[in-house]
Residue, then its C-alpha position, 0 to 999 in steps of 0.5 A: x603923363x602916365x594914365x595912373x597917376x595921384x592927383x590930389x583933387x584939392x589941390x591939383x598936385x601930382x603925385x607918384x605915377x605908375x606906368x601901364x602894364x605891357x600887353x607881354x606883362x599882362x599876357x604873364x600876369x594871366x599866366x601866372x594867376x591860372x599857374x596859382x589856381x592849378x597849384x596853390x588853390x588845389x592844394x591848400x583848403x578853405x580853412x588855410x585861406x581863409x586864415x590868410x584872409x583873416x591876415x590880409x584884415x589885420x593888417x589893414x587894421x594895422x595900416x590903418x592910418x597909412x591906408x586912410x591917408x593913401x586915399x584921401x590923396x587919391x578921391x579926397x575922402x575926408x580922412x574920419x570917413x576913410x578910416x571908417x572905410x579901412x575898418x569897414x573893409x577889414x571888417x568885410x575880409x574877417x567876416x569871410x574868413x570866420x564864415x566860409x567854411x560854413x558857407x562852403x560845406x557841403x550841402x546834401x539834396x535835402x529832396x533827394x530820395x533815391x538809393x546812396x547820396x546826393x550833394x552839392x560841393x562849392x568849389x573854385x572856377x578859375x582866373x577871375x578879373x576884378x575892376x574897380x571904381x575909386x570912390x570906395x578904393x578898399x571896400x569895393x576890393x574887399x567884397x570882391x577879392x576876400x570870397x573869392x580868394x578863400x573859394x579858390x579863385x585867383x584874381x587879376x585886379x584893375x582898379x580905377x586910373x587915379x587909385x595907382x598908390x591904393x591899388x598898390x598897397x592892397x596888393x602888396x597886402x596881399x603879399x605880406x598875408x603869404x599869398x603866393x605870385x599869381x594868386x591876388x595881382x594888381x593890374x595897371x592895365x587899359x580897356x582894350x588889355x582888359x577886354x583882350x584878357x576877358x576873351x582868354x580862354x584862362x580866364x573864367x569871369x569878371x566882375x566889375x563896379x562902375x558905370x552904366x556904359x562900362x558895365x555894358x561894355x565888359x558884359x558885351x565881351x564877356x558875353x561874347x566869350x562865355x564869362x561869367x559876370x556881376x555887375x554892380x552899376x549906377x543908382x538913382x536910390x529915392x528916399x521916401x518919407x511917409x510919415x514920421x514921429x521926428x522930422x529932425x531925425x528924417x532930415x538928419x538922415x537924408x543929410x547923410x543919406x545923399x552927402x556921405x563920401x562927399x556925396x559919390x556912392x552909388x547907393x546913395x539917397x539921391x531923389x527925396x520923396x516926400x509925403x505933402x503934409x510933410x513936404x514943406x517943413x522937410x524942404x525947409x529943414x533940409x535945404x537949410x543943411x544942405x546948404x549949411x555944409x562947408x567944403x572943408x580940409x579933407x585931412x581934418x578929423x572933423x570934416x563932413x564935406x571935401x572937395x569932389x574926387x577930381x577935375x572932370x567929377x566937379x566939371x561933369x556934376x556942374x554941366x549936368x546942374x546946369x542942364x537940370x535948370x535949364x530945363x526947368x528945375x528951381x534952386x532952393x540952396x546953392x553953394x558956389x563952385x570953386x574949382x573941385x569945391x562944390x557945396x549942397x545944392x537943393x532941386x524942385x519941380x523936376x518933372x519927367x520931362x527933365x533930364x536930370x529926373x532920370x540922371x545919377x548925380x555924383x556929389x552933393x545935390x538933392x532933388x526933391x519930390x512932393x507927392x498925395x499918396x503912398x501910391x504916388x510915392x511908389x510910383x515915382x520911386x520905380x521910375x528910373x531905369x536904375x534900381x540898387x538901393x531905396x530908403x523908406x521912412x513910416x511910422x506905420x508897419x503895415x506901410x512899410x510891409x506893403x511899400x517895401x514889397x513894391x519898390x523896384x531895387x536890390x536893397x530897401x533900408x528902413x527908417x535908417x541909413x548907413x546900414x550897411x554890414x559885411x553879412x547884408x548882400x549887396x546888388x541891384x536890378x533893373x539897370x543897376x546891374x546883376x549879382x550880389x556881394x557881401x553876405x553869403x551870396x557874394x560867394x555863391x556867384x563864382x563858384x562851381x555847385x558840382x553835384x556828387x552823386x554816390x550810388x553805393 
């Protein structure tokens, strides 16, 4: 069986497979994105790309459905939330295209007071290689490919195994919006074809959305060749409730916080930190609702919670659970496990000396913190190696100011969840990773500033 293939997590069904690109194939895709970035980048400007862009949008929004059903197959995201991600996406490509020329206007050297003018001009690099994770197999395409594309750069992409069909019709999108051959390629390629395309001298830089261990792995050789790279990689995000004048709205937003897209987003809420005097009406309140959601038919409109995106996903989360109790952590709520089936599950007293306190986990489970002060709730908070999102929820503006300023991650989102927007950036630090998308940062990472220096 070929390596890319659908596999409907909820039912084990295969579907259509796809053959992986030959090494010759691969070594032609280079070629003919490096032969795009010499003609068509060169002589097209940010505004005629950036309307082709706006293309690439509408047609997501025309293929909406047909997009949404694609991925449910694939990772088995309930089909309103996989609408929602089609939106979002096609969202994210107009955002681009109605703002770039703005963002890539030249910028005068305001400092500068020499004789003539100094300016920075924005301009393309090259042959960019884009890998992708198949948990959000549009979105995470999106804010990669849609400021680069108008920057100038062309893009190889190699998306997850088990998103061959999404994979497909983005890059047919692609096609259909009047890019020309080379300039967005979808890539059916392995790891080693990966690395050996990241050491080719055609090649500028690479951004990759995944794993702590391939993140490490593709900066190794990018490194090693001199390439350019963002990573955005795992996160452990606390949701810290300090104080609040509505506990049912807290709880409803933790809820969401951990469990959307069945729980597999990297800046999900996935440690709950909860001030004492709170504690225990939130544990309550929340293990009541963890518990309470129901795996159900992801192709039903009205579905929260379906099954986990694949075999290993459900096995790999289950193994880790074990894991966690074995070492000391206490069940509060649990649902059976059937098969990729797998219900909400509630953690408490899991100390430092657990595994799973410093462990991403990848589904519907929640570890729960109590803690005396706004003190321990920070300190807690910035103890993991992780640091991409966080969440804070205090009535008290002073306490957000102060708590805000202390958490070690990329992002803090207050009092709210699901606040994510095309103009927001988006990244981490610590061992999240490095870089940003979305906003106007997520096209200022590749990108040459070439300074203009006119004496007369």
């Amino acid at each position: 069986m070929s390596k890319y293939a659908v596999i409907n997590p909820a039912t084990g069904e295969l579907g259509k497979q796809y053959p992986q690109i030959s090494d010759a194939e691969m070594q032609a895709a280079i070629g003919s994105a490096h032969d795009a970035y010499k003609t068509w980048s060169k002589s097209t400007t940010v505004a005629q790309r950036a309307a082709m862009i706006e293309t690439v949008a509408g047609l997501h929004r025309t293929k909406r459905q047909e997009l949404a059903e694609i991925i449910v197959r694939e990772m088995g995201k309930p089909i309103a939330q996989a609408l929602g991600e089609v939106d979002f996406t096609a969202d994210i490509y107009s955002f681009y295209a109605t703002n770039a020329e703005r963002f890539l206007a030249d910028e005068p050297i305001a400092e500068f007071e020499g004789e003539g003018e100094a300016f920075i001009r924005r301009s393309a690099l090259g042959v960019l290689i884009g890998i992708m994770p198949w948990n959000f197999p549009y979105y995470q395409v999106a804010r990669f490919a849609g400021p680069n594309l108008i920057l100038g750069n062309t893009i190889l992409l190699k998306h997850a195994a088990q998103c061959p069909e999404s994979s497909e019709a983005m890059h047919n999108i692609f096609a259909e919006a009047g890019f020309p051959a080379g300039a967005y390629t979808n890539v059916y390629a392995d790891s080693k074809q990966i690395a050996d395309a990241i050491a080719d001298p055609r090649v500028q830089g690479v951004s990759l959305t995944g794993s702590e261990r391939a993140g490490a792995a593709v900066a190794e050789v990018a490194g090693r060749n001199l390439k350019k790279v963002v990573l955005e990689l795992g996160g452990n995000d606390p949701f810290i409730l300090l104080s609040t004048d509505d506990m049912d709205y807290a709880v409803d937003s933790a809820i969401s916080a951990r469990n959307d897209n069945n729980g597999q987003a990297c800046n999900a809420g996935k440690r709950f930190i909860i001030i004492e005097d709170l504690y225990e009406e939130f544990l309550e309140k929340f293990t009541a609702k963890m518990t309470s959601l129901k795996v159900e038919d992801a192709m039903n409109e009205d579905t929260y919670l379906s099954p986990l995106s694949s075999a290993g996903a459900a096995e790999g989360l289950a193994a880790q659970l074990e894991n966690a109790i074995a070492n000391g952590a206490t069940v509060h709520g649990s649902s059976e496990r059937n098969g990729t089936h797998f219900g909400g599950v509630v953690l408490t007293h899991v100390t430092p000396a657990n595994p799973a306190h410093y462990e991403e986990f990848f589904g519907p489970v929640a570890m729960v913190y109590s803690v005396k002060s706004e003190a321990e709730a920070v300190e807690l908070a910035n103890d993991t190696p992780f640091g991409l999102g966080s969440y804070l929820f205090s009535t008290d503006k002073a306490q957000v100011a102060r708590v805000a300023d202390q958490i070690e991650a990329g992002m803090v989102y207050v009092n709210g969840v699901a606040l994510d927007s095309p103009e927001l950036p988006f990244g981490g630090v610590k061992r999240s990773g490095f870089g940003r998308e979305l906003g106007r940062y997520g096209i200022e990472e590749f990108v040459n500033r070439k300074l203009i220096r006119i004496l007369k």
